[in-house]
C-alpha positions in Angstrom: 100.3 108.9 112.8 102.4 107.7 116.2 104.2 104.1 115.3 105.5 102.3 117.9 109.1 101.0 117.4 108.8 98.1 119.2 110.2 95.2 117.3 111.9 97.2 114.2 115.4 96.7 112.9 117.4 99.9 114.0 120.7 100.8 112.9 123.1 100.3 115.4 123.9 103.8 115.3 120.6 105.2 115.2 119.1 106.0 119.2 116.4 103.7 120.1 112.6 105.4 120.6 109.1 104.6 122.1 107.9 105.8 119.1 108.0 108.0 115.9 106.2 110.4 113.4 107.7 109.7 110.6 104.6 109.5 107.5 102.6 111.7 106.2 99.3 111.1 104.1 100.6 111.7 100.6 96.8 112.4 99.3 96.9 115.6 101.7 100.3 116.9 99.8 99.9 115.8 96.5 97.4 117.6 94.8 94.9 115.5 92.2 97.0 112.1 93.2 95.1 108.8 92.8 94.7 106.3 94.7 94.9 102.6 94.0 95.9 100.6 97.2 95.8 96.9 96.0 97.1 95.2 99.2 94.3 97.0 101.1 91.8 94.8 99.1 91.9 91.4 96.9 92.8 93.0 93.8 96.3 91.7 94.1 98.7 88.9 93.2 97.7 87.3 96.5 94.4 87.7 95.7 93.2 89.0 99.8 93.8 91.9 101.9 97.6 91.7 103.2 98.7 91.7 106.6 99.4 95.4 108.2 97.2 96.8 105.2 94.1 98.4 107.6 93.0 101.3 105.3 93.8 102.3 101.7 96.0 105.0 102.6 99.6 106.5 101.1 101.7 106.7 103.8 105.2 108.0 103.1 108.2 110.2 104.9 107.4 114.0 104.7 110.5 114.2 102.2 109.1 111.5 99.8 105.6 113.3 99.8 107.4 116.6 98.7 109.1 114.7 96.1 105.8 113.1 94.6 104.2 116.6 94.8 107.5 117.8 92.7 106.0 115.1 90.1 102.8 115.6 90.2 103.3 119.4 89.1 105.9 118.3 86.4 103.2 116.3 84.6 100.8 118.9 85.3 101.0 121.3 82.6 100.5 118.0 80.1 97.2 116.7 80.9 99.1 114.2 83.2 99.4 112.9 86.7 100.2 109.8 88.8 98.2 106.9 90.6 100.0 105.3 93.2 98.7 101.4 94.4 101.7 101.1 97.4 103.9 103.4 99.7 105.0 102.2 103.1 104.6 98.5 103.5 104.7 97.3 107.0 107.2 94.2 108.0 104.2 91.9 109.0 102.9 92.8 104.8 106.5 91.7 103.7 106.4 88.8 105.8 102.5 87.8 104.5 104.2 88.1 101.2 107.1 85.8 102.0 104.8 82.9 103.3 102.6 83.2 100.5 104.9 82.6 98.1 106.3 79.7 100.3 103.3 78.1 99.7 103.3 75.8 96.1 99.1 75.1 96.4 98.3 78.3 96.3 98.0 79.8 92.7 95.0 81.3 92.1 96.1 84.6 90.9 99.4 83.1 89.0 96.8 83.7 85.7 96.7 87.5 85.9 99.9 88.1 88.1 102.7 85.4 87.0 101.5 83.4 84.3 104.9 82.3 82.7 106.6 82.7 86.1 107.0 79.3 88.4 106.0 80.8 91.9 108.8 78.6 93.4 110.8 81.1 91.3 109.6 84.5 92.9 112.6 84.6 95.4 115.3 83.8 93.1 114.0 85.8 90.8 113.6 89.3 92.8 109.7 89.5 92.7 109.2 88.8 96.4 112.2 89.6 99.0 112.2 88.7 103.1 113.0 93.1 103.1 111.1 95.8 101.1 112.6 99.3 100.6 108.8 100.6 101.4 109.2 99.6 105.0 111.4 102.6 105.2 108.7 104.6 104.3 110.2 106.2 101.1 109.6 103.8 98.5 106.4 104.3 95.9 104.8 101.7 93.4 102.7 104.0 90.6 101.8 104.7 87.3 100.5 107.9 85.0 97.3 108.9 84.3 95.6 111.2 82.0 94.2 114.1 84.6 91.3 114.4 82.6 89.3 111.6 83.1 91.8 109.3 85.1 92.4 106.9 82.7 95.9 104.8 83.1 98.7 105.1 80.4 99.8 102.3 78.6 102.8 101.0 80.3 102.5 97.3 77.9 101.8 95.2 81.6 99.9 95.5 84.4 101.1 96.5 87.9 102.5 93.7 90.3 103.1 91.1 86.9 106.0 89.0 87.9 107.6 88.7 84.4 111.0 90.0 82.1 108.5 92.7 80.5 107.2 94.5 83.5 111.5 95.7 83.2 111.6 99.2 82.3 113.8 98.7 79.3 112.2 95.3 78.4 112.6 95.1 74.1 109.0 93.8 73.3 106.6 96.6 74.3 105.9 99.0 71.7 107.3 102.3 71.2 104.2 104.4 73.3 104.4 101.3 76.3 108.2 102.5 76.3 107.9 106.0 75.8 105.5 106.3 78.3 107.5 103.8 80.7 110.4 106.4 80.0 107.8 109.5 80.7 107.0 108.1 84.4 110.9 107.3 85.2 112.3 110.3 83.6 109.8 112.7 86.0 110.6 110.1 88.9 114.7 110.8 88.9 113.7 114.3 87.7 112.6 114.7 91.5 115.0 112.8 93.2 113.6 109.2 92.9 115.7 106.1 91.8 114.1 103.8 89.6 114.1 99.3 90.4 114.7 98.1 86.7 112.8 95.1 86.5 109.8 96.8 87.5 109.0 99.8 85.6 106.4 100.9 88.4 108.9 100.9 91.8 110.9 104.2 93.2 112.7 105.0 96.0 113.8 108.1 97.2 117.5 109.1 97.1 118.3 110.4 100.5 115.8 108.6 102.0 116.0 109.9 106.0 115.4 105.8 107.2 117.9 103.6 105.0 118.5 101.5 108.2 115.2 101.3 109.4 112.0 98.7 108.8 109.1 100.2 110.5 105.4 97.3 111.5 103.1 99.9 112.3 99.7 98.8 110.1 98.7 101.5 107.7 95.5 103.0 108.9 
């Protein structure tokens, strides 16, 4: 995949380019990974297909795909594996997401996504940002699954809920929604990933090869 640079925040020490291969299809180097790309479709806290989302596709750096393979066979050998539902998020998806939630009329999705969460709140509160680590290409949201039959682990909320228990170490889920929060982070840092506490699902690679860099090219 060629992406155009055009328009990207650079660091100032980093050497302009017409363009870049920096992703890789993480289904092609992860073995047996899911795939559940919610901002390719409506099954989001938006509720439509975002902005720069053009096929349901997990695009990451090379280095972060090797990582997530690392995972994948650490679970392996217990009946586990991981489904991912986001990797590199264009600008033009972060900037969907920031006029979304400047808009008070719509709320359709606040039942499933932020029910005890104002949405004039989501700024302040961290849940939506006008920058997103996975516009650097090395940032995953995902989950564990049993290998057998691809059923999702209990992780005591759903993906994407804008609320104090989707935090890793939130006190009111039971033991097995923490233990198995705690499975899915431990095998994440195991590998080199650094886990976003208030949301038990986000990692981002340490040592990721773009820190400076926000890449637009639509995922397709």
């Amino acid at each position: 995949m060629r992406v155009a640079l055009t328009g990207l925040a650079l660091a100032a020490s980093q050497p302009a380019a017409a363009e870049i291969d920096p992703f890789v299809d993480a289904a092609r180097h992860v073995p047996g990974l899911a795939l559940d790309m919610r901002y390719a479709g409506s099954d989001n806290f938006v509720g439509r297909p975002i902005a720069g989302y053009e096929a349901s596709r997990c695009l990451l750096t090379p280095q972060a795909a090797r990582a997530l393979a690392r995972v994948q066979a650490s679970l392996a050998p217990d009946g586990l594996g991981l489904k991912v539902f986001d990797c590199y998020r264009p600008r033009q998806a972060v900037a969907d997401f920031a006029a979304w939630a400047r808009d008070p009329a719509d709320t359709r999705m606040k039942a499933a996504y932020y029910p005890r969460t104002d949405k004039a709140d989501l700024f302040r509160l961290g849940y939506i940002a006008e920058r997103s680590s996975h516009s650097r290409g090395s940032t995953v949201d995902l989950t564990l699954v049993r290998s057998a039959d691809g059923a999702e682990l209990d992780m005591g909320t759903p993906f994407d809920l804008f609320d104090p228990a989707s935090a890793t170490d939130f006190p009111g889920v039971s033991p097995i929604q923490s233990r198995n929060r705690h499975r899915l982070r431990d095998a994440m840092i195991r590998a080199g990933f650094v886990p976003y506490a208030q949301e038990w699902w986000h990692f981002t690679l340490k040592g990721e090869p773009y820190p400076d860099t926000a890449f637009d090219q639509p995922v397709r």
